[in-house]
Steps between C-alpha positions, in 0.01 A plus 500: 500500500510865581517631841325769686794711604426815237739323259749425752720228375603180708902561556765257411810460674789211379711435776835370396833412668654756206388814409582503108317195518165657649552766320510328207256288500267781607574718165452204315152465671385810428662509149289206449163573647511845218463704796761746573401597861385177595481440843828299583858524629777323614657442849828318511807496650626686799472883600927506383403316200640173581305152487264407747101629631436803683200552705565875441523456135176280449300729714586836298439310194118402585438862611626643153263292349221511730208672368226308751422215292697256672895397469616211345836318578680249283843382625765281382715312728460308871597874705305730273175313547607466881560863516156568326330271748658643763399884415138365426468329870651843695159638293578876546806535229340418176167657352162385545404218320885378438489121380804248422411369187627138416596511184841527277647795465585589168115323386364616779614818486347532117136335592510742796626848385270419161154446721557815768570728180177389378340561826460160664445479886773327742303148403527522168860591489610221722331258316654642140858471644405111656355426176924528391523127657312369215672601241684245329823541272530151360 
């Protein structure tokens, strides 16, 4: 489903305790969607580097990839979705629409990053990365 923001592309951000993990898995997204530019980035670890979630860190993310189609999170672990939930309720720090998206992250991330390069809207990349729940492996 296409949106009506001139092309504007829904942004994905994949919040991760590490930031060669986020980063990773973002490449890989985009590697797989066949889109080079596509809309998505990571945000992990600490301003030093080290482990952990940074407020900071999320929020530059989602405004690197904001292009006023909406933000989509994904997050890993227990503190990065709390940290995610806690930028969404302050309201002003993240981009508007910004949306926690329930989903897996590596999965996720693929469903989500492959729908916003193809132009879906917030609702349709949410429910692309929550479709990653039903995919089975045995």
């Amino acid at each position: 489903m296409a949106d009506a923001n001139d092309g504007a592309r829904v942004g994905i951000v994949l919040v991760s305790h590490s930031k060669q993990v986020a980063d990773a898995v973002a490449s890989m997204a985009a590697a797989l969607a066949g889109v080079p530019d596509a809309p998505v980035t990571g945000a992990g670890g600490l301003p030093d580097g080290g482990l952990g979630t940074s407020e900071e860190v999320i929020t530059e993310a989602a405004r690197r990839v904001d292009a006023g189609a909406g933000v989509a999170l994904l997050a890993d672990l227990g503190s990065a979705v709390l940290t995610v939930k806690t930028l969404l309720a302050e309201g002003d720090e993240l981009p508007d629409p910004a949306r926690l998206l329930d989903a897996p992250l590596v999965e996720g991330a693929i469903g989500a990053v492959v729908t916003a390069a193809g132009g879906g809207d917030l609702a349709a990349v949410a429910a692309a990365a929550e479709e990653a729940y039903t995919y089975r492996k045995v």
